[in-house]
N, C-alpha and C positions, 0 to 999 in steps of 0.2 A: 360297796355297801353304802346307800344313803342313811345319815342319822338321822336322829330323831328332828332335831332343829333344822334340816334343809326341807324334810318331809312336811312339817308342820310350814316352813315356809311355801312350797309349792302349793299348799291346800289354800293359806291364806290368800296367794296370789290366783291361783282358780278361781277362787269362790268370789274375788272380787272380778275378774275378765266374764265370770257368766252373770250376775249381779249389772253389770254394765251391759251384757247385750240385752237383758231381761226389759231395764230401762229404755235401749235404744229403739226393741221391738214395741214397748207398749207408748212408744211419742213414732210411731210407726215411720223407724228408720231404719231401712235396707243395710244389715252388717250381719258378716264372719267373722270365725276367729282365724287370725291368722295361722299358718304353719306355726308348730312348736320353733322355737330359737331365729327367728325371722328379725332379722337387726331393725332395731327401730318399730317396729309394729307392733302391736296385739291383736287389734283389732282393725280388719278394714270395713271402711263406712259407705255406704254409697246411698243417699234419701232419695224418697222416692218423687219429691218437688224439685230435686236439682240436679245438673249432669258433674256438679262437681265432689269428686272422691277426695275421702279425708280418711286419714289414719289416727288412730290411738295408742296411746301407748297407757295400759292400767296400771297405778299402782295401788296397792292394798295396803292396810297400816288396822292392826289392831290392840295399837297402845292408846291408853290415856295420860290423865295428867301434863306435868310439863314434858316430857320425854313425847310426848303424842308429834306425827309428823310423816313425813314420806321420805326413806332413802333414794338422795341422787347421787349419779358419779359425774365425774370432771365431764364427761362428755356433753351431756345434760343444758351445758352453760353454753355450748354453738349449736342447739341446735331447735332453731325458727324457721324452719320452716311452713308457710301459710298454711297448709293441708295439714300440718300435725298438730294434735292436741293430747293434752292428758288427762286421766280422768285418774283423779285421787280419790279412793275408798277407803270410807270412815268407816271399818265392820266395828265399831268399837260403840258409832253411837245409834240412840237408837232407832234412827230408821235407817241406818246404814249409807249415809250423806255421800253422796258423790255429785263432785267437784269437777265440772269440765273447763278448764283453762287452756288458751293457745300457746303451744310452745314461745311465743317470741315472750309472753307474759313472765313464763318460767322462768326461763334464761335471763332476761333481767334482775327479776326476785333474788334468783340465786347468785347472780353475779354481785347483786348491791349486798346482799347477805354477806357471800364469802369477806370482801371486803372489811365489812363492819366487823366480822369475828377477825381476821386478822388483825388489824390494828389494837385489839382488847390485850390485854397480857394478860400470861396463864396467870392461877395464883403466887406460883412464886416471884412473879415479876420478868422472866422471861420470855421471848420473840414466841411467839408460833409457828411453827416449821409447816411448808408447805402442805395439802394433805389432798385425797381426789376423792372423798365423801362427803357430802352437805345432805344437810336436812330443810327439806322444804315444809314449811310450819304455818300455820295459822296463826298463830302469834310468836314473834322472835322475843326475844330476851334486849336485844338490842334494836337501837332505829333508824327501820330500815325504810326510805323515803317511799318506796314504789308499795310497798305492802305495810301499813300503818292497820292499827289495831283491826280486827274486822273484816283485813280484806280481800280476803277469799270467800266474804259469803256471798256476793255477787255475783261468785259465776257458781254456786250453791242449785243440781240440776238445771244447769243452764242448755238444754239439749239443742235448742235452738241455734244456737254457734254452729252447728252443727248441719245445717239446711245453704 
């Protein structure tokens, strides 16, 4: 039986994988969606100016506030591959902002992130224990060199990476 909160996440995450092909077709760029549960992929891209194929991977996020961001896992942080990118969906704002970044981008971000949150002490003053969940954020809480205040709006519909 799916609950209610895995359901509510499958819709989020749909609604952001067709939301991203919607865009990819109207900046007229050749993409499916991938197979359901296809490791690494969501979306494969293939434009129609270039022989080179690139994959997607969607994430949807429909929080605000400081909590606002994208669930990563440990994997996330190896993996730059030139052909991969990600497209982070903002259903929260209002034009529904999605974010195209190259994996290698990512994996940096998250790598310097993790880092920075590790070294902070919880509040009672103790170590942070290992963990394999990061949130990839538009703005951190702490400073993080590769991603300073702002710096995800740059690749803010950047379809063009993309070509």
């Amino acid at each position: 039986m799916v609950t209610k909160k895995r359901a509510d996440r499958n819709f989020i995450g749909a609604a952001g994988e067709h939301l991203v092909l919607s865009r990819l077709y109207t900046n007229r760029i050749l993409a499916s969606l991938a197979p359901p549960n296809a490791p690494e992929v969501d979306i494969l891209v293939h434009p129609l100016e270039s022989a080179k194929s690139k994959v997607l991977q969607v994430k949807s996020s429909e929080t605000t506030g400081k909590n606002r961001g994208w669930s990563m896992r440990d994997e996330h942080l190896k993996l730059t591959t030139p052909k991969l990118f990600y497209c982070f969906v903002d259903l929260a704002s209002p034009l529904q902002d999605v974010y195209v970044i190259p994996s290698k981008v990512v994996a940096r971000v998250l790598t310097e992130a993790d880092a920075a949150y590790m070294k902070k002490r919880k509040r009672d003053g103790s170590k942070r224990t290992k963990h394999s969940r990061r949130m990839l954020k538009p703005e951190f809480l702490v400073d993080i060199p590769s991603a300073p205040h702002g710096w995800m709006n740059k690749y803010l519909e950047k379809w063009e990476l993309l070509n």
